[in-house]
N, C-alpha and C positions, 0 to 999 in steps of 0.2 A: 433142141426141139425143132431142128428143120427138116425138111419132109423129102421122104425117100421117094421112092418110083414108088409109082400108084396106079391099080386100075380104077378108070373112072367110069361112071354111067354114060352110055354109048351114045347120049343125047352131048354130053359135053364136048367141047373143045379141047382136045388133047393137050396135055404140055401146057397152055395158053397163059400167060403169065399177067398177075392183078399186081401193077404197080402198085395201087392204092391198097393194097393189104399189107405189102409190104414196110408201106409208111405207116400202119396203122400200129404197127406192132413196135415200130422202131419206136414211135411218139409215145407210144406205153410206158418202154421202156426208159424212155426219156422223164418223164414228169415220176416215174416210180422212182427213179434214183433223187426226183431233185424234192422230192415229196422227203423220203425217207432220209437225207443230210442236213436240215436247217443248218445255218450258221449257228453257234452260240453266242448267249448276251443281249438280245431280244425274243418273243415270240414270233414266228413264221404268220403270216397271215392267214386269217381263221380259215378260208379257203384250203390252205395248202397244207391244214390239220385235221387230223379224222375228227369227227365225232364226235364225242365223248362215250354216247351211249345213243338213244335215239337222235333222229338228225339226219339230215345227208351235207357233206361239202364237196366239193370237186373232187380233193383226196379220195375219197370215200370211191369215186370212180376207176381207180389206178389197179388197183389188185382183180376185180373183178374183169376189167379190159382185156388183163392179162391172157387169163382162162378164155376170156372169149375167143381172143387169137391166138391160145392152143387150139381151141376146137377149128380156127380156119384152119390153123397147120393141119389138122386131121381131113380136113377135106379133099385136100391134095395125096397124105400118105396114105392112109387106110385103105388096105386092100381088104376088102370082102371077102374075095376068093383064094386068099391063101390059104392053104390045108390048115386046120385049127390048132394042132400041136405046133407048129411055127407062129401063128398067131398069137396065142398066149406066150412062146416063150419070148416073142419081140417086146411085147405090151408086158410083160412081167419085168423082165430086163430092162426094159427105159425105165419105166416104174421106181424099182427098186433101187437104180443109179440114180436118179432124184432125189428121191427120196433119202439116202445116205448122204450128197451132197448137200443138201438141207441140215440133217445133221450134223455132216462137219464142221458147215460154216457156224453153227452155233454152238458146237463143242471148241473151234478156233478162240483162240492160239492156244488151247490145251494145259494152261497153265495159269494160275490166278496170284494178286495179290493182297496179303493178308492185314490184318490193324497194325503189326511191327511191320511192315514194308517186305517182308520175306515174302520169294514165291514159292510157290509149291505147286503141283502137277493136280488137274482139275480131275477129281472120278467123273467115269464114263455117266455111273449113274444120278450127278448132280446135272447134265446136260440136257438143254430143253428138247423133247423127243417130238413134241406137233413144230411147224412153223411155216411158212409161205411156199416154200418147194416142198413140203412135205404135202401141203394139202394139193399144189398142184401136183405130184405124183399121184395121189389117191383120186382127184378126181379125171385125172387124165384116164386112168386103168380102167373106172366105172365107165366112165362115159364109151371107150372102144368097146367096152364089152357092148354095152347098148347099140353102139351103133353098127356093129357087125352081126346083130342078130332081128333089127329093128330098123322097119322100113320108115322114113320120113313123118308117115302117121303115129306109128307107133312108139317112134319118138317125143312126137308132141306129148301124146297120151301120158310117156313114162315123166317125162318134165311135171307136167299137172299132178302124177300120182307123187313123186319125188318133193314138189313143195307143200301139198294136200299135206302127206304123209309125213313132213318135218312138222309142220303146222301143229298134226295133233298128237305127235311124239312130245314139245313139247309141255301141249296141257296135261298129258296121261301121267307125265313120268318127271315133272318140272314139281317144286316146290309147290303146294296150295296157297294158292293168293300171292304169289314170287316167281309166279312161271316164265314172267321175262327179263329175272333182275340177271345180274351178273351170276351170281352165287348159288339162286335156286331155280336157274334156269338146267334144263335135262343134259344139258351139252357139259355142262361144268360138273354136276353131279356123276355122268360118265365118266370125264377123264379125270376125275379125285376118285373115283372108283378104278379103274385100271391104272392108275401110274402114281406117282407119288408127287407134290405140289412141286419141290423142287427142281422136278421134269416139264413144268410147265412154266407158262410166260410169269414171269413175275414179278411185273409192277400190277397185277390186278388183285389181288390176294387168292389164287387159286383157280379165277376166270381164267381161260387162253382164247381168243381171237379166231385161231386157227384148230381150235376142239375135233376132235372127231365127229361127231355127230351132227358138224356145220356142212362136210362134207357134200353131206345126201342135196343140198339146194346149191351150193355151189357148182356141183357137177352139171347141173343148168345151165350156167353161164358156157361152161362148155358145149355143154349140146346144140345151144344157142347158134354158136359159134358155128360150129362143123354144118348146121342147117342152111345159115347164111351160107356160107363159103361153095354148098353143092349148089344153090338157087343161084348165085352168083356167076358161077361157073355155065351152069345149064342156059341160063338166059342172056347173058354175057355183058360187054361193056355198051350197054344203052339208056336211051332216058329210062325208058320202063323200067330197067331194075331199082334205078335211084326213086326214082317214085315209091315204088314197091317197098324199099328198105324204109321212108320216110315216114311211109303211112301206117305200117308195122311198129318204127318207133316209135310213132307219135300214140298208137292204141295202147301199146305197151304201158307208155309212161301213165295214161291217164288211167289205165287200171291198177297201175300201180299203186298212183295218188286214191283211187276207191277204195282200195282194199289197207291201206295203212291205219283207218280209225281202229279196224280193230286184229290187225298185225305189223304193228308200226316200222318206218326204217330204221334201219340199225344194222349198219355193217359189218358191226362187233358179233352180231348176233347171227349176221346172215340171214334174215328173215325174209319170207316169202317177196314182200313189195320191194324189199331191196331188189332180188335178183330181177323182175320184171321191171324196175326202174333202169336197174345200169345196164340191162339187154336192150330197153326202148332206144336210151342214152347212145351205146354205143351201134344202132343200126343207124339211130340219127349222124352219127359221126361218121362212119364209114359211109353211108350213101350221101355225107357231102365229098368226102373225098375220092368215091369213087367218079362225080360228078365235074368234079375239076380234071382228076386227072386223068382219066379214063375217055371222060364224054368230052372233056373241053381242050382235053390234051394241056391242061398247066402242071408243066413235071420240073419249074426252078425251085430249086432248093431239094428236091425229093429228095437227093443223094446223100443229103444230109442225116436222116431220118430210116432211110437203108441201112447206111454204116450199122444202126443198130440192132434193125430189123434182121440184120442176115445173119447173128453171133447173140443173141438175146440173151441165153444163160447163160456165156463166160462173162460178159458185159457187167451180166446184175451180181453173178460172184466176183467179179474185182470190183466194183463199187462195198458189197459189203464188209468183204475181208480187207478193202486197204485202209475205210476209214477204222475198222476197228484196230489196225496197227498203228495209224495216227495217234490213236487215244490213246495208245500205250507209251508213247513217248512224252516225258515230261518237259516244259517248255520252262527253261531255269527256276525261277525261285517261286515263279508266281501263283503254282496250286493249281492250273490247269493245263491239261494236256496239251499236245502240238494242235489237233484238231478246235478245242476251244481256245485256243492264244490266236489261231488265226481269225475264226469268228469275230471274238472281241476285241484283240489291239489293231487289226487290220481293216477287218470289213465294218465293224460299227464303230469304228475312228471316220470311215470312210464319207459310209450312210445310216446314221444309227437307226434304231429301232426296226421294224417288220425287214424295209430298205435291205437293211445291212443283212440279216440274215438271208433273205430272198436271193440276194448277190452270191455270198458264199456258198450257199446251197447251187445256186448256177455255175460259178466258177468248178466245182465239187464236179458236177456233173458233166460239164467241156472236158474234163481230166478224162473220164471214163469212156468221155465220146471218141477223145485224142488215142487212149488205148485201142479202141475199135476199131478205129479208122487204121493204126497200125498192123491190127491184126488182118483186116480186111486186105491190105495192101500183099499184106504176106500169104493171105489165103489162109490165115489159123482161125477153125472154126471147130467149137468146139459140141460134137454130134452125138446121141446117144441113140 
């Protein structure tokens, strides 16, 4: 996802490079890996767990960031004026190489083990088909569309119609009296209508997280994103922007907190207050760090935080593809994988309970940072 050559608006700074975006996306990816590995043999701290269902926790922050800092990536790549048949087939192209990677990672290792211990070779069609690169491809693709035909305003505009519009998609077409459970909510009625359950996530009985139909407000968070990144750009590294971005967060959230009595949070669900929550959230974040490191010039430690920002989706596919090779190895006698033997005989010997997983989960994620840093060293980055 890193940004090719770009024409910008002629009021911008050309080329002009935002440390602080860079960290912003690394630190994304940072807390996504350490969100997504607990240790095993305690519970992670409530914090560092989504949800359930209504709610927000920090977690709850991490995926949506994400998209935020696809749409900066877009404000750097996106050319406007490229002829539109090149257009679409770039933004078709990334799309679709995401979106498959997504898929393989969760068709990976392609072969399953049974109640006799025999494996056998997993069908294409038991493999989950929505998933977190799936939905960032889909709303990467929406969102270029929009923003290569759709001036600044009328982006806003499309954001307001895009949550409006999921809003009352799901009272029209949601279960009567169940429009925001898991089950009779329109998103889940959707993809048990197009695909079969087995294709979807399943620890919820048929819910997925990453639904099609969550889509349409997630692409928000993108839009979000790419809006920041051109005001950022245009106005550059001064107090005034950090202000600008604080006082945006801070409207955001609190309309956020207005509008939840009656479309509550729920990240699972993606609902309208979420997205204006973790858009508040993360302007509030970026315009502290644009502040330090930008306005105050505090850049120790950045480099750290780079490493990940500059290779973000090989990063987060070796984070998932290696711990799901862990869990395939059996740790001797004891009935749990290599991944849970180290959780439990190691890190909760160490510091039991939240402690101990917190740890593993850390250690888990220095691994993938160690990788990066390799890859960085070597210049492998991995570009679509």
């Amino acid at each position: 996802m890193s940004a090719a050559s770009v024409n910008i608006p002629a009021a911008a700074p050309s080329r002009e490079r935002f440390l602080s975006l860079d960290v912003f996306r690394g630190l994304t990816i940072f807390l996504m890996i350490l969100v997504n590995t607990p240790g095993a043999g305690a519970d992670a701290f409530v914090q560092l767990r989504h949800a359930p269902w209504f709610g927000f926790t920090a977690a709850d922050l991490v995926f949506p960031s994400f998209l935020f800092a696809v749409g900066n990536a877009m404000s750097f790549a996106l050319d406007r004026g490229q002829p539109l048949g090149a257009f679409l087939r770039r933004v078709g192209k990334r799309s679709a190489l995401i979106f498959l990677l997504g898929f393989l990672m969760y068709w990976f290792p392609f072969v399953h083990q049974g109640a006799d211990g025999s494996w056998s070779f997993t069908a294409i069609d038991q493999t989950r088909v929505p998933g977190v690169l799936q939905r960032i491809a889909l709303c990467y693709a929406l969102a270029a569309l929009l923003c290569r035909w759709l001036p600044p305003r009328g982006l806003l505009a499309a954001c307001v119609a895009l949550l409006l519009g999921y809003w009352a998609a799901l009272y029209l077409w949601g279960q009567p009296g169940a429009e925001l459970s898991k089950l009779g909510n329109a998103g889940t009625r959707l993809d048990l209508w197009l695909l079969d359950p087995a294709q979807l996530y399943r620890k919820d009985g048929g819910f997925d997280p990453e639904g099609l139909l969550g889509t349409l407000p997630a692409t928000v968070n993108v839009v979000a994103g790419y809006l920041t990144g051109l005001y950022v750009r245009r106005v550059g590294k001064q107090a005034r922007t950090v202000r600008w971005l604080l006082l945006a967060g801070i409207a955001l959230a609190l309309l956020a907190l207005a509008w939840q009595p009656w479309f509550p949070l729920a990240k699972k669900l993606w609902t309208g207050s979420f997205v204006l929550l973790t858009v508040g959230l993360d302007l509030l974040l970026l315009g502290a760090l644009l502040w330090a490191i930008e306005v105050r010039q505090w850049r120790a430690g950045s480099g750290f935080f780079t490493v990940l920002g500059r290779n973000p989706l090989a990063i987060y596919l070796f984070s998932e593809l290696f711990v799901i090779a862990l869990r395939l190895v059996p740790a001797g006698d004891s009935g749990f994988d290599l991944y849970q033997w180290l959780g439990i005989a190691v890190f909760q010997r160490l510091l039991p309970g939240p402690w101990g997983s917190l740890a593993c989960a850390l250690a888990y994620t220095l691994l993938c940072w160690a990788v990066g840093w390799w890859m960085d060293r070597r210049r492998l980055y991995l570009r679509l």
